[in-house]
VOBA-1610 file (N, C-alpha, C; in pm, whole numbers, padded with zeros to 5 digits, always signed):
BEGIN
Unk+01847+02573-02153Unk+01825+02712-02114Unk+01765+02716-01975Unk+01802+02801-01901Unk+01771+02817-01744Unk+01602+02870-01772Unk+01570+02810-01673Unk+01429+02896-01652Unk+01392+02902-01553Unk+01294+03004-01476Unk+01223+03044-01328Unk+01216+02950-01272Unk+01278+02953-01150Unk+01229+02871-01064Unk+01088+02806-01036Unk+01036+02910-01046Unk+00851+02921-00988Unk+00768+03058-01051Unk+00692+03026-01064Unk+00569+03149-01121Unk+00532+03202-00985Unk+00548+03301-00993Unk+00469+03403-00869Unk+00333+03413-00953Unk+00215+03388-00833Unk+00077+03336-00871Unk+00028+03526-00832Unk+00116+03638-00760Unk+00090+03708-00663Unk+00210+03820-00703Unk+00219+03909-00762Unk+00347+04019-00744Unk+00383+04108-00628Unk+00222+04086-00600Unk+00234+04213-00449Unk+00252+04146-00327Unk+00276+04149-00237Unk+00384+04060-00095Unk+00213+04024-00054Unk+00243+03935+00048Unk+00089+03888+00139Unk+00121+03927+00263Unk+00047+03974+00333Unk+00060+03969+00495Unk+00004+03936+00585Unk-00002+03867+00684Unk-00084+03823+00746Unk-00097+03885+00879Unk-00182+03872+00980Unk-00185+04003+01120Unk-00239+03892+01195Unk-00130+03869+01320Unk-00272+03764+01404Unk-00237+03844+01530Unk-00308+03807+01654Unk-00283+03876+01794Unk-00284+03743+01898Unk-00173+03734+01965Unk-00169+03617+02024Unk-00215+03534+02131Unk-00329+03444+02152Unk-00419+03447+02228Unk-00319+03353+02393Unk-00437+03414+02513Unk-00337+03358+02636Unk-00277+03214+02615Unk-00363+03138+02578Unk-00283+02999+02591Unk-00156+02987+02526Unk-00124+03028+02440Unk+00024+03033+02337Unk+00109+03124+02407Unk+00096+03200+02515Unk+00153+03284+02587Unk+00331+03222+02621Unk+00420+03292+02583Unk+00581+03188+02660Unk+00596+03098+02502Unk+00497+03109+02419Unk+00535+02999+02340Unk+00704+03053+02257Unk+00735+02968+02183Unk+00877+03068+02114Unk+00801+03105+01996Unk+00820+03231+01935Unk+00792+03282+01765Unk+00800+03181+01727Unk+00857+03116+01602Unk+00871+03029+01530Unk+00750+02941+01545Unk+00753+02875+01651Unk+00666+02766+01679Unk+00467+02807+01667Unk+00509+02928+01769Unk+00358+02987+01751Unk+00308+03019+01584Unk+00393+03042+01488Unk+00362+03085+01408Unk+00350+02972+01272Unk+00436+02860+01332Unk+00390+02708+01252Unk+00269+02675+01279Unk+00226+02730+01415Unk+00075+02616+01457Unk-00044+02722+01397Unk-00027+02857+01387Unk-00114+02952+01339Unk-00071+02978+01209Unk-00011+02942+01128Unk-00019+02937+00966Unk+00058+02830+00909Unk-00009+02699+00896Unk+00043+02566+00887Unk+00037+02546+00736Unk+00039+02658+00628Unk+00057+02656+00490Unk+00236+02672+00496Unk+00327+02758+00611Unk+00423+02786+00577Unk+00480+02680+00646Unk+00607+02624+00645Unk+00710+02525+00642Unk+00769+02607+00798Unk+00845+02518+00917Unk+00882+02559+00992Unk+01054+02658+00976Unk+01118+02603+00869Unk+01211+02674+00786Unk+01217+02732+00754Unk+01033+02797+00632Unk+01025+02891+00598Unk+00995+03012+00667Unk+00916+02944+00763Unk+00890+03056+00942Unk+01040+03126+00962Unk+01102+03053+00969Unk+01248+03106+01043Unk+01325+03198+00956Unk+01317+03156+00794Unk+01363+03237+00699Unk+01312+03397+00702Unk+01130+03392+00684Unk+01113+03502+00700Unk+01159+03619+00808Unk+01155+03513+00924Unk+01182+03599+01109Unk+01281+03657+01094Unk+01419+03550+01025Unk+01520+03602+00997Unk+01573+03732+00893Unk+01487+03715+00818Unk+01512+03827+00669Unk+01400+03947+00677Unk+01357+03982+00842Unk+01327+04053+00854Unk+01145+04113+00815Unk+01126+03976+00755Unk+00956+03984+00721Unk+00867+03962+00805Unk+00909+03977+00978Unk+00818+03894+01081Unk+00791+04016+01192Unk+00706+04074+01199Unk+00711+04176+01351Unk+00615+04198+01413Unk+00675+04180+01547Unk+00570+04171+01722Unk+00586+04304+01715Unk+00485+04346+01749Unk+00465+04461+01769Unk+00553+04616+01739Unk+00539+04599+01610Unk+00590+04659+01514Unk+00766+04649+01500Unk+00826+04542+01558Unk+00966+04525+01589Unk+01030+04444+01540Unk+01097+04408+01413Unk+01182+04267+01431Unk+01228+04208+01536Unk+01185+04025+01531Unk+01237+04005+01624Unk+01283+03831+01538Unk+01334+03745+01666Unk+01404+03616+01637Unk+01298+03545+01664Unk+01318+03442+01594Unk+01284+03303+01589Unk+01261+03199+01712Unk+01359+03234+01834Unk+01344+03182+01950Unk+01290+03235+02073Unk+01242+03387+01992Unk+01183+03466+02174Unk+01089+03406+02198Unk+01025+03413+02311Unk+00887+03391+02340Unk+00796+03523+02287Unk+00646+03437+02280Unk+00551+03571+02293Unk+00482+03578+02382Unk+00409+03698+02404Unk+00328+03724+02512Unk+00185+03739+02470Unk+00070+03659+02567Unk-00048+03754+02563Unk-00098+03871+02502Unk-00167+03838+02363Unk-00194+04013+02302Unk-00077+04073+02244Unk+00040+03997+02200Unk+00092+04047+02074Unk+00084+04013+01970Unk+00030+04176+01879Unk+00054+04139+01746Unk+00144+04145+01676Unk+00123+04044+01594Unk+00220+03987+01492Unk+00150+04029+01371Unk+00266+04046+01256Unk+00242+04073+01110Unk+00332+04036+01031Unk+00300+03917+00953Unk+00390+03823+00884Unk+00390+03854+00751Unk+00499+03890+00682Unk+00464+03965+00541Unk+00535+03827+00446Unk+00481+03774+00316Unk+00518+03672+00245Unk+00568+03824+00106Unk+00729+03815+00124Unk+00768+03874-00018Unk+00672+03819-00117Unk+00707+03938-00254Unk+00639+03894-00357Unk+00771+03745-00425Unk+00731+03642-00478Unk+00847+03497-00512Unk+00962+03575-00558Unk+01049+03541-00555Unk+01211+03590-00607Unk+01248+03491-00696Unk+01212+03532-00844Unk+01235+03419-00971Unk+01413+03413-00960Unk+01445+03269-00969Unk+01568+03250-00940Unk+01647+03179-01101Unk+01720+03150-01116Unk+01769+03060-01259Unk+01815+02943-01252Unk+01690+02840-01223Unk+01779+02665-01215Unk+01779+02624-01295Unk+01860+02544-01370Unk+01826+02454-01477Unk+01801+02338-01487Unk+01662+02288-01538Unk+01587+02247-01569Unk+01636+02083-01615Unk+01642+01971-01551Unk+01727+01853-01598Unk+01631+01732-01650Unk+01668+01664-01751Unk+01606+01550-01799Unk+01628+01405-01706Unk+01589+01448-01555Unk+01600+01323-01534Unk+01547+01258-01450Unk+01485+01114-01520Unk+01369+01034-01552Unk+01316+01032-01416Unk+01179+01027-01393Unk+01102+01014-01250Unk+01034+00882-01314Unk+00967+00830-01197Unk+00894+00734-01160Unk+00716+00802-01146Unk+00664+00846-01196Unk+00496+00926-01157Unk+00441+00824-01121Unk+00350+00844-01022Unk+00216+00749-01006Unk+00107+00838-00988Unk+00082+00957-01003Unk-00017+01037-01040Unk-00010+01176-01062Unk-00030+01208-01169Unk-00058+01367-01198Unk-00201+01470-01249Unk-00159+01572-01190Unk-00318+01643-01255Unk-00272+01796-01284Unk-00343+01875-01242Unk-00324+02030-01280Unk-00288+02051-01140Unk-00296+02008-01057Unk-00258+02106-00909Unk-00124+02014-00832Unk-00096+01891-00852Unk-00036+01784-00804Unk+00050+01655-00858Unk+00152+01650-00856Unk+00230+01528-00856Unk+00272+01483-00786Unk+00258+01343-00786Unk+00315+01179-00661Unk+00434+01111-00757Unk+00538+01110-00707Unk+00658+00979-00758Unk+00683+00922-00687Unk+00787+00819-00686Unk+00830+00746-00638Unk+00953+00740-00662Unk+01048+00849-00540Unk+01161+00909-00543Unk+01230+00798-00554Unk+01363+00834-00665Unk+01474+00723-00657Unk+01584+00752-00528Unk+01599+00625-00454Unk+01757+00654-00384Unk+01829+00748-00429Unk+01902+00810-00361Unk+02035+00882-00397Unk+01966+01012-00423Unk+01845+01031-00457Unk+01828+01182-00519Unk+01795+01289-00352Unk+01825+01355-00420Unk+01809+01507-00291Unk+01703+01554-00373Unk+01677+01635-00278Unk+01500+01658-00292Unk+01474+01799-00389Unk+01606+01871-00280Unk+01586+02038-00353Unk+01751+02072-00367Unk+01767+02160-00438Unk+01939+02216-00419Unk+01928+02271-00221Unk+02061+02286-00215Unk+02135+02322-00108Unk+02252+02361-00135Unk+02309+02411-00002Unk+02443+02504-00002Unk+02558+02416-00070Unk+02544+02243-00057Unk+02623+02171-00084Unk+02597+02109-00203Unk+02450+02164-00294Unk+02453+02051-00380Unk+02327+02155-00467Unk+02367+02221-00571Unk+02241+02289-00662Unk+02202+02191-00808Unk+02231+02083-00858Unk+02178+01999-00938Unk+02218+01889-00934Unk+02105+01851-01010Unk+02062+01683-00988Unk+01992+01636-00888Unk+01876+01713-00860Unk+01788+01724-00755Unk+01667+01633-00793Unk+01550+01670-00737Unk+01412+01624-00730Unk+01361+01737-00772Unk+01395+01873-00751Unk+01332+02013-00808Unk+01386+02009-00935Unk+01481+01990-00950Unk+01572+02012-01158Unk+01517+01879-01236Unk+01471+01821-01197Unk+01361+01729-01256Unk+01264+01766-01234Unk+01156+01818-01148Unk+01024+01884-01165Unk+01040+02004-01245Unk+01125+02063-01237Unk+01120+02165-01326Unk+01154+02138-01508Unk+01151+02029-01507Unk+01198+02014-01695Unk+01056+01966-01708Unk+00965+01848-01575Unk+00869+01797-01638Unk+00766+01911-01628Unk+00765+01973-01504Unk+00621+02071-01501Unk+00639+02196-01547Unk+00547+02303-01596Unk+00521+02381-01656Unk+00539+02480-01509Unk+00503+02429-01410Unk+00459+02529-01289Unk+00472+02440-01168Unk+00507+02523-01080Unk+00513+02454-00915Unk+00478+02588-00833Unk+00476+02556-00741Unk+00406+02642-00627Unk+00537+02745-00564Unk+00522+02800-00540Unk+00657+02878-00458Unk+00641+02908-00310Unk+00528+02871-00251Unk+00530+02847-00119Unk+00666+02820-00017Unk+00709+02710-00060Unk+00841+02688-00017Unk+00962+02731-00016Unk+00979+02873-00098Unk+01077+02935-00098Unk+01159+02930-00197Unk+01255+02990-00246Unk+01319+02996-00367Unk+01397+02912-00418Unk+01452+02826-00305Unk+01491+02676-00337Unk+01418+02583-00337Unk+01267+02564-00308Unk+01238+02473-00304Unk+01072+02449-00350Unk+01094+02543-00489Unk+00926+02514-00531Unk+00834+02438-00547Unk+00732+02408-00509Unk+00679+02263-00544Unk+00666+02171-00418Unk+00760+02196-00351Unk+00810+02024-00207Unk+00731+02118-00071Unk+00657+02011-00071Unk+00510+02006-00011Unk+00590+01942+00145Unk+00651+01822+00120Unk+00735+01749+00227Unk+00889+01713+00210Unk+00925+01638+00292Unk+01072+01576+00205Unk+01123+01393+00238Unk+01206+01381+00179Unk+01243+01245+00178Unk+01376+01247+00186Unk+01466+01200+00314Unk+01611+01205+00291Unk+01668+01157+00173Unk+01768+01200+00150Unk+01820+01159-00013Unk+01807+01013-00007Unk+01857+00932+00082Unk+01868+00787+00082Unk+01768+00709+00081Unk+01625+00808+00111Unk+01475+00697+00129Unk+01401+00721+00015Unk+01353+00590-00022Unk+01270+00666-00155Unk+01134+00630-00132Unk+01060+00608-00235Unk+00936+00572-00189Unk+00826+00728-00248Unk+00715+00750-00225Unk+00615+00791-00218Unk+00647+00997-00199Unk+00643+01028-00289Unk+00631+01228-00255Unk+00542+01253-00333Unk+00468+01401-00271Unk+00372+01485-00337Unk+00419+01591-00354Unk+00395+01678-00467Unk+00521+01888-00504Unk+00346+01903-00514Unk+00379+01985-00524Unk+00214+02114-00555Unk+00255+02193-00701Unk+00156+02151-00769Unk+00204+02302-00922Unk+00123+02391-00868Unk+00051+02485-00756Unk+00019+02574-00756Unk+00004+02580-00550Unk+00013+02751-00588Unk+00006+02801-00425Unk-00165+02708-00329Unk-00229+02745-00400Unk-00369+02677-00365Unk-00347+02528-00305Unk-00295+02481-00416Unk-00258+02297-00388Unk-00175+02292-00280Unk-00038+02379-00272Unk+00076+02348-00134Unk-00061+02418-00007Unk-00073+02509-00028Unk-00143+02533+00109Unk-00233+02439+00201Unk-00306+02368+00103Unk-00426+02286+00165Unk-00309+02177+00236Unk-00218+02107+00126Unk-00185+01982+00145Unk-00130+02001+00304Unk-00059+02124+00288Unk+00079+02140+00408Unk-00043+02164+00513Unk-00144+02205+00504Unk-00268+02189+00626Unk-00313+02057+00704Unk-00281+01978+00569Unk-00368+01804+00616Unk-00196+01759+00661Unk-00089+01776+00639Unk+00074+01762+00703Unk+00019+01783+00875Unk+00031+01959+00838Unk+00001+02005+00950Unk-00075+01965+01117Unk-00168+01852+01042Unk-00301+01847+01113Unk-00308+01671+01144Unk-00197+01656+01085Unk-00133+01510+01103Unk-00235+01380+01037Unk-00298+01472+00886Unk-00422+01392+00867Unk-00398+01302+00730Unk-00285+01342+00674Unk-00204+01257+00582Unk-00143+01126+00613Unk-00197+01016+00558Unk-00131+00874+00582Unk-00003+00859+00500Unk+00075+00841+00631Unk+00238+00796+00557Unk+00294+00643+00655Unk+00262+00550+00533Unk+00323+00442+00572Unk+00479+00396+00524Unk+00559+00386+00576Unk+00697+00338+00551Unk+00744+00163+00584Unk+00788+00099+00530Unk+00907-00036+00553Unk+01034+00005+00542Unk+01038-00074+00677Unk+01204-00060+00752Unk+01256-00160+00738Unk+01355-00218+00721Unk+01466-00317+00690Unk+01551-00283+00840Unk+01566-00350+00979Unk+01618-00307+01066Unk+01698-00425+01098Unk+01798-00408+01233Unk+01862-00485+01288Unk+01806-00574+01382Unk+01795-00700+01385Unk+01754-00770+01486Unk+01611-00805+01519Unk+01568-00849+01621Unk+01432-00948+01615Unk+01374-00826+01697Unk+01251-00779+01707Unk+01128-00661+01807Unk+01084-00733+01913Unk+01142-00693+02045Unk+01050-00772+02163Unk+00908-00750+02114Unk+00845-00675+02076Unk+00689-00758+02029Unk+00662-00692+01914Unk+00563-00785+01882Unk+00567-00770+01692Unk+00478-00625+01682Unk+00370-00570+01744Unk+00348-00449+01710Unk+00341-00359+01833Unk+00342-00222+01806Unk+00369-00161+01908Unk+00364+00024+01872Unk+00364+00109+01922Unk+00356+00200+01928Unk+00484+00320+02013Unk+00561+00381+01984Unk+00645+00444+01997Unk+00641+00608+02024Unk+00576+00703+02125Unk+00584+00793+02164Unk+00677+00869+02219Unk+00776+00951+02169Unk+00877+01023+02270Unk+00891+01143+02184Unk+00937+01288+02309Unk+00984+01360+02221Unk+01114+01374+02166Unk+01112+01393+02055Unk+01287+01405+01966Unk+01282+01564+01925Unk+01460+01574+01955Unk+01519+01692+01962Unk+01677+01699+01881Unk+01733+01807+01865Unk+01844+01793+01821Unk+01970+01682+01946Unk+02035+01649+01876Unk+02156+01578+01965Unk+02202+01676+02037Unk+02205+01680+02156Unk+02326+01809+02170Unk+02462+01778+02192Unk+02530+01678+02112Unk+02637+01683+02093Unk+02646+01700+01937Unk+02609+01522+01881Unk+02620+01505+01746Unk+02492+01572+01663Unk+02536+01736+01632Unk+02440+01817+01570Unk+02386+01753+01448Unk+02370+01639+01363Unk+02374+01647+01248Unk+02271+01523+01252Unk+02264+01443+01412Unk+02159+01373+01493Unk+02060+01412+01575Unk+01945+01311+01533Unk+01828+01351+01646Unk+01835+01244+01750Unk+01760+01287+01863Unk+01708+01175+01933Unk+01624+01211+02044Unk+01601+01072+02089Unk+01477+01078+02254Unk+01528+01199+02327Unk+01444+01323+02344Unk+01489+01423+02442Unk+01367+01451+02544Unk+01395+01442+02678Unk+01319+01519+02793Unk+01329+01637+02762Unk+01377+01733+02679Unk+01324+01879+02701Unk+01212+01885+02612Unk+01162+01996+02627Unk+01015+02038+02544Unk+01021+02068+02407Unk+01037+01935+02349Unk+01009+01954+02165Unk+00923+01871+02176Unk+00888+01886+02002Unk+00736+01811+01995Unk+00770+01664+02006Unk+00632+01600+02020Unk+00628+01445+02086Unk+00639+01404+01951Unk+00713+01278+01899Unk+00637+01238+01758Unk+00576+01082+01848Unk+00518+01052+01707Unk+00428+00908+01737Unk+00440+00826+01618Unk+00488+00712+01618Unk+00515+00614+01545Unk+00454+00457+01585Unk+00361+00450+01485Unk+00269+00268+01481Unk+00357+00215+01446Unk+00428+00050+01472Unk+00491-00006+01375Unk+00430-00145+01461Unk+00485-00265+01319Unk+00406-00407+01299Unk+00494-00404+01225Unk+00539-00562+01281Unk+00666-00658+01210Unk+00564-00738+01109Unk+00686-00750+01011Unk+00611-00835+00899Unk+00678-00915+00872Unk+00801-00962+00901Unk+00874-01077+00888Unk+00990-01030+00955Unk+01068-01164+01001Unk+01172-01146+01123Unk+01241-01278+01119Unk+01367-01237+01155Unk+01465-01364+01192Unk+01491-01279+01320Unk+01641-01388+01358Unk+01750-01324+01449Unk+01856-01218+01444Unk+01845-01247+01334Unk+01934-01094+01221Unk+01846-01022+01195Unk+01765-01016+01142Unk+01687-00841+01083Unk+01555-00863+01123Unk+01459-00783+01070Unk+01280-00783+01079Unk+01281-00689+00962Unk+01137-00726+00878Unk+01098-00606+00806Unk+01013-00531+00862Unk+00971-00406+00894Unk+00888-00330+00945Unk+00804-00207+00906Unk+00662-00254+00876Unk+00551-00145+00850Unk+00589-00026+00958Unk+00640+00077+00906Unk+00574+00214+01023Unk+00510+00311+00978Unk+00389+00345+01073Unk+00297+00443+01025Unk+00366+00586+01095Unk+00389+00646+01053Unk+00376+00784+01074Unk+00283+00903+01138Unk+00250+00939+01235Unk+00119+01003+01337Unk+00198+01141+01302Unk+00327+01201+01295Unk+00425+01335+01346Unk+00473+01327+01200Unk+00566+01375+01212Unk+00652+01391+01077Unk+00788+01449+01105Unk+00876+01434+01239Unk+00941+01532+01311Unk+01071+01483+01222Unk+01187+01522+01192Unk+01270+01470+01123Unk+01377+01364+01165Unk+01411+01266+01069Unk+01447+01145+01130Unk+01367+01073+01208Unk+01239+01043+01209Unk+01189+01033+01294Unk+01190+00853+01330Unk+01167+00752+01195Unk+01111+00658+01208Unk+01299+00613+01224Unk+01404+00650+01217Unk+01543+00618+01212Unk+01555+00645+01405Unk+01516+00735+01443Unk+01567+00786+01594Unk+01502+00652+01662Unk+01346+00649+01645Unk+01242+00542+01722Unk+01328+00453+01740Unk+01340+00343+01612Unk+01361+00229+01596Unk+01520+00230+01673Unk+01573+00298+01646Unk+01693+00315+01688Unk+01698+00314+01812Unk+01614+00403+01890Unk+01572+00408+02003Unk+01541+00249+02082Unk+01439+00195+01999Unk+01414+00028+02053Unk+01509-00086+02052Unk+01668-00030+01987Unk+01754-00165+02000Unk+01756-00176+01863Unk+01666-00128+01776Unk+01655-00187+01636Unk+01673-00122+01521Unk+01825-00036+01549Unk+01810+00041+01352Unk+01792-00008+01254Unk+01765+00102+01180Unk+01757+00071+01031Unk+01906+00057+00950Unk+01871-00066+00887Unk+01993-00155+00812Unk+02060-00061+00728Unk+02228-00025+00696Unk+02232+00084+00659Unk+02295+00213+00668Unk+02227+00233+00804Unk+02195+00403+00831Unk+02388+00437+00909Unk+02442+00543+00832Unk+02555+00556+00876Unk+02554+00616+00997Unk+02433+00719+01014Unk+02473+00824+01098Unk+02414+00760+01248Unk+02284+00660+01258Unk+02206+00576+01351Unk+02306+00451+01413Unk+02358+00423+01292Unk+02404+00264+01312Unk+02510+00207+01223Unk+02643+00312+01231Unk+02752+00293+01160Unk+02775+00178+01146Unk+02809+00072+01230Unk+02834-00019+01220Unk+02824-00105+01192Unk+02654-00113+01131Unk+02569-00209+01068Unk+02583-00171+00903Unk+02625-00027+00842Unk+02625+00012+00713Unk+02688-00013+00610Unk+02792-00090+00670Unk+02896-00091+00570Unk+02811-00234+00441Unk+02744-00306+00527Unk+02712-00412+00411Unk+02557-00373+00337Unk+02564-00304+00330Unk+02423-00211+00272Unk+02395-00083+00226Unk+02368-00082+00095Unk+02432+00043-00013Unk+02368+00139+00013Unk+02249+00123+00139Unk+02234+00271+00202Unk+02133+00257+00328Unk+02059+00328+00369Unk+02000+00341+00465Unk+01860+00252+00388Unk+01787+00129+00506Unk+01672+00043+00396Unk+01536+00128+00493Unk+01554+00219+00402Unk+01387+00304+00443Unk+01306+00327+00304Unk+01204+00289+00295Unk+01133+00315+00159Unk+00975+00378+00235Unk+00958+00471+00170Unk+00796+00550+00211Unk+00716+00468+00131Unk+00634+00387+00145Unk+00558+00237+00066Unk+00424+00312+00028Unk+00339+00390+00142Unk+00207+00442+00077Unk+00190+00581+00118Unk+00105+00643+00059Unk+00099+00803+00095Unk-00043+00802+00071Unk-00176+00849+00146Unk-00290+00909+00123Unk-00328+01023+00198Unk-00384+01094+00118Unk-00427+01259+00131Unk-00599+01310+00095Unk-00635+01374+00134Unk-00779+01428+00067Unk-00676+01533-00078Unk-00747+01523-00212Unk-00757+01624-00292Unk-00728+01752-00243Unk-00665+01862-00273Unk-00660+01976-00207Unk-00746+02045-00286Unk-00794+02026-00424Unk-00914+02093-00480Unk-01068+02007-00457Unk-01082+01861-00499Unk-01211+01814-00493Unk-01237+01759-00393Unk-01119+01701-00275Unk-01122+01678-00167Unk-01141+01490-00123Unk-01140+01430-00268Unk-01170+01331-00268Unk-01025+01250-00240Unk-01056+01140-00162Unk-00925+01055-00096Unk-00826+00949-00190Unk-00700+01024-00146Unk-00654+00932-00242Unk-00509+00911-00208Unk-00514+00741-00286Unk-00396+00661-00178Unk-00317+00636-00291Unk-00145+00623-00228Unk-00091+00570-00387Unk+00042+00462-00288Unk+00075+00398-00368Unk+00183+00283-00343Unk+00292+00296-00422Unk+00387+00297-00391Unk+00553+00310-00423Unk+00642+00172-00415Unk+00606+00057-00546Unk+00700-00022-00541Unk+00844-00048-00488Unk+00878-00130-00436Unk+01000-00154-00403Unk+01110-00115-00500Unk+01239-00054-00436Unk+01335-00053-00596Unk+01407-00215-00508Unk+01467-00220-00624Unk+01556-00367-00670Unk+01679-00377-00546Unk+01722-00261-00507Unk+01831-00254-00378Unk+01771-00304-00278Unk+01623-00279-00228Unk+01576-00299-00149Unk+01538-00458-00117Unk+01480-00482-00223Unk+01406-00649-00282Unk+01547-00731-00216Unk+01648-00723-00294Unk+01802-00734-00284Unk+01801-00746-00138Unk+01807-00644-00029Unk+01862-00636+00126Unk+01769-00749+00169Unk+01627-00735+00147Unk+01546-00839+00210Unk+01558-01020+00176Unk+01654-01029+00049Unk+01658-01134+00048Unk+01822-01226+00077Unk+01904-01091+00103Unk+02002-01072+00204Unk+01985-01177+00287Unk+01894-01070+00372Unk+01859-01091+00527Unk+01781-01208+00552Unk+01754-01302+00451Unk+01697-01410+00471Unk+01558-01404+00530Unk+01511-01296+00435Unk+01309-01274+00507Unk+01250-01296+00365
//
């Protein structure tokens, strides 16, 4: 039997009023309004702008204008729009649950939330058979998902069962204060074993469906990484995560000479002998979003992975 997507915690809409101070002046909507309410998702920013819930000075407007000095803005959050997914039996991996929060350890292959191309057999149609409740912060497709994990990486996620829990978490996202460590399975040996990776990444502007190193003004990401074993053929590689910009630790490495083993869309040519892209999210730590107390969790290897590394002769 289908059931709600999400519990609306709230029937009556929320709104929020800010006035935009000089320094953010020229900034674009969207952006100004990720860095001044870092509970909402940059998607979900754009959804609202778009569907008409967003207005400068008493006006709908887009997602890409700039603002000016001393405009107000008033961001209205509809009351949730209960939707009908159904609810699937299928099996997760938990490594911690409570009343406000769940951590798994996403399997390969799974997609996170439905999409235009794909409404079951998700990561949400499995939270929704196990939990009673998820947060609706994220919008009507995507209750609960705090962050995401390309279908092909698995490793380490946190959903929120309540508005309270997504807000804080997507704050410590926000604020870049969440530890996300990943191992990379890449091509080839690292001119030096650790190192640090700063650039900003942007859409491709050809191959839309790619990111990469761009000189225009998107955000910078920042990526730690330390080799942990290496031949002449591959390296395994710790990367820490500083940004969270998408694709991010695939563009870098990619960027250095060194994709990830795999990856069709980075490094076609290396994919064909590897049943998918070798990215696994290994640890995740966060403060509590209710008691505030720190807490770290680890995401075993799956068996594909174990498998590539002993491939690759590491």
């Amino acid at each position: 039997m289908a059931v709600a997507a999400f519990k609306a915690t709230n029937e009556a809409p929320t709104t929020f009023k800010l006035v935009v101070p000089k320094e953010h002046a020229r900034m674009r909507l969207d952006l100004f309004l990720v860095k001044s309410l870092p509970e909402f998702s940059r998607s979900r920013i754009q959804q609202l702008i778009r569907a008409g819930f967003v207005r400068v000075g008493g006006a709908t407007a887009r997602p890409h204008q700039p603002v000016r000095s001393g405009d107000e803005i008033e961001v209205t959050e509809p009351p949730l729009e209960k939707i009908q997914t159904e609810p699937e039996a299928i099996p997760l991996t938990i490594l911690y649950e409570d009343d406000d929060l769940i951590v798994i350890n996403k399997a390969t292959g799974m997609t996170v939330h439905p999409g235009a191309g794909q409404r079951e057999h998700t990561l949400v149609n499995a939270l929704l058979h196990h939990c009673s409740m998820l947060s609706g912060i994220g919008g009507k497709e995507r209750p609960g998902i705090v962050h995401r994990l390309d279908k092909d990486t698995s490793g380490c996620l946190v959903a929120a069962k309540n508005d309270v829990a997504h807000r804080e978490l997507s704050k410590q996202f926000t604020a870049r204060t969440v530890e996300k460590i990943y191992l990379a399975l890449v091509a080839g040996k690292l001119r030096k074993e650790t190192g640090v990776i700063e650039n900003k990444i942007g859409r491709h502007p050809v191959h839309r469906q790619r990111m990469s190193v761009s000189s225009k003004p998107e955000v910078v990401a920042k990526t730690e990484y330390r080799v942990l074993r290496s031949s002449e053929q591959a390296s395994l590689v710790e990367c820490t995560l500083h940004s969270g910009r998408t694709h991010q630790i695939r563009v870098h490495l990619h960027h250095l000479g060194n994709p990830v083993l795999g990856d069709k869309i980075y490094a076609p040519g290396l994919a064909k002998d590897f049943p998918r892209q070798m990215l696994h999210a290994w640890k995740l730590g966060f403060s509590h979003p209710r008691t505030g107390e720190w807490k770290s969790f680890e995401a075993a290897l799956p068996d594909d992975f174990n498998q590539a590394i002993a491939a690759a002769g590491l």
